[in-house]
C-alpha positions as CSV (number, residue, x, y, z in Angstrom):
1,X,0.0,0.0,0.0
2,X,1.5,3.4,-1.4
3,X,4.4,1.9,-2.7
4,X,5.3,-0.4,0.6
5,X,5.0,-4.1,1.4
6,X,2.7,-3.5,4.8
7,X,3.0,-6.9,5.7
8,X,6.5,-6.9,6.1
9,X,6.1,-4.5,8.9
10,X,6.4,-5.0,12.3
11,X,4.1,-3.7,15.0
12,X,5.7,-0.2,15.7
13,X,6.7,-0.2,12.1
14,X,3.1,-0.6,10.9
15,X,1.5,2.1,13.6
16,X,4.0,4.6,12.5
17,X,2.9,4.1,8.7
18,X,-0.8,4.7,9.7
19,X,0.6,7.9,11.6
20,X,1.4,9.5,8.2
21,X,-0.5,7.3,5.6
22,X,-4.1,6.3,6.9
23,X,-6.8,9.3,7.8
24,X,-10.3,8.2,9.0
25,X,-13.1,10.2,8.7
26,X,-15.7,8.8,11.0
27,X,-19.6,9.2,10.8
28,X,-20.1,10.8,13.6
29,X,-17.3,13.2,13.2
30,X,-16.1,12.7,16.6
31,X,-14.5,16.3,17.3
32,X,-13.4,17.1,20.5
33,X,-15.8,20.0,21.8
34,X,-13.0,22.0,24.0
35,X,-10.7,22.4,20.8
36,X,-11.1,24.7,17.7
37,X,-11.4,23.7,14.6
38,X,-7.7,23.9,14.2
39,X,-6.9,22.0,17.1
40,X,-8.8,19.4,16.1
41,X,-7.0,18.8,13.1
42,X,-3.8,19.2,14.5
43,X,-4.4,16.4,17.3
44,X,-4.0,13.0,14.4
45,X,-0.8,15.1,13.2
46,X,0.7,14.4,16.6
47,X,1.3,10.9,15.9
48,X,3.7,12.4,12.9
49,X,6.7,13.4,14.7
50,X,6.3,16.9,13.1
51,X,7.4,20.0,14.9
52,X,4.3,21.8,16.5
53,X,4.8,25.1,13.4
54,X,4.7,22.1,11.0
55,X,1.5,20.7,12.5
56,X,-0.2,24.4,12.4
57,X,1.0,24.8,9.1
58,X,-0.5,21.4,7.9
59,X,-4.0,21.9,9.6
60,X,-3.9,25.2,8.3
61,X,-3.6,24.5,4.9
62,X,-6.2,21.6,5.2
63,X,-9.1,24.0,6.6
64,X,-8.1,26.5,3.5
65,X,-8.6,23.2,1.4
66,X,-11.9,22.6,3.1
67,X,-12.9,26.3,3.0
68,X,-12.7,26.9,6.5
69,X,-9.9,29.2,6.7
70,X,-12.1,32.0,8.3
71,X,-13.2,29.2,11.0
72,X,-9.9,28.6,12.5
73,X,-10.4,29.1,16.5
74,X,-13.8,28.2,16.3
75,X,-14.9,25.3,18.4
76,X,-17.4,22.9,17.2
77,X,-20.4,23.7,18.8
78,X,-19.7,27.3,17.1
79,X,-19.6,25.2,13.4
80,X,-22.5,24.2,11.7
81,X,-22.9,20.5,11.3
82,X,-21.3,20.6,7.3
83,X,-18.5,22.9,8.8
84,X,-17.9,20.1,11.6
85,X,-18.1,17.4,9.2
86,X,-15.2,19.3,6.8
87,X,-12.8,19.9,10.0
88,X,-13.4,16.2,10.3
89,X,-12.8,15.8,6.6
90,X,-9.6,18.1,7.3
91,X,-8.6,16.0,10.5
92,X,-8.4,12.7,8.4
93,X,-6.7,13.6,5.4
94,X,-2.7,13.6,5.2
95,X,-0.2,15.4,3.2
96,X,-1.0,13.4,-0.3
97,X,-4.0,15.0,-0.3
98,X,-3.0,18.2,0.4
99,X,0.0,18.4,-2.6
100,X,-2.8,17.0,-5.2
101,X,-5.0,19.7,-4.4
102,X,-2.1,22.3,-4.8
103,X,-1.7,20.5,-8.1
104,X,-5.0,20.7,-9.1
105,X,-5.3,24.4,-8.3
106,X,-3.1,25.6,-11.0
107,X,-5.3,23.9,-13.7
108,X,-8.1,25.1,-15.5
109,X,-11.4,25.0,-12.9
110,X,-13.6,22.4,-14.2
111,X,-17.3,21.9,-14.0
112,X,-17.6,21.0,-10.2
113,X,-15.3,24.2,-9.2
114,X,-18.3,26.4,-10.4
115,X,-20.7,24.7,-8.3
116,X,-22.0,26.6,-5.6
117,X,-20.6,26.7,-2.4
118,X,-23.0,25.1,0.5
């Protein structure tokens, strides 16, 4: 999986490849109510081993990507239920995600970039 034999792994080996491979996005999207939105997608990125400017950085960028760049220090029960499901969206993804996007963004918009925004 992404370019590495998993089962080869051994049992710290294999927890520190879900650390920076493996998001989950759960149904219930299982923020923590005492954190802001960009707290709550800092804490998986502990796990990483990145420095705590890398982590802002990150869940920074991953709010922008979800369009909750103006929600930063808001705390959940301050979100509405789509803006807690996209910090949770945010939360779950990894860096992949976030250098595709950046990719993307430099193309021409297609048909779903015009959409309106919910």
């Amino acid at each position: 999986m992404a370019g590495q034999d998993i089962t080869r792994l051994g049992e710290t080996e294999l927890a520190g490849w879900r650390a920076r491979t493996v998001g989950f996005v759960f149904q219930f999207y299982n923020l923590m109510p005492g954190l802001t939105a960009m707290e709550n997608v800092e804490l998986p990125l502990l796990l990483t081993g990145l420095s705590r400017s890398q982590r802002r950085t990150r869940a920074e960028l991953m709010l922008e990507l979800v369009g909750l760049s103006d929600r930063l220090e808001h705390y959940p029960n301050e979100l509405s239920g789509g803006q807690q499901q996209r910090v949770a969206i945010a939360a779950g993804a990894r860096d992949r995600p976030a250098a595709d996007h950046r990719r993307r963004a430099h193309r021409r918009p297609g048909p779903a970039s015009r959409l309106p925004k919910s």
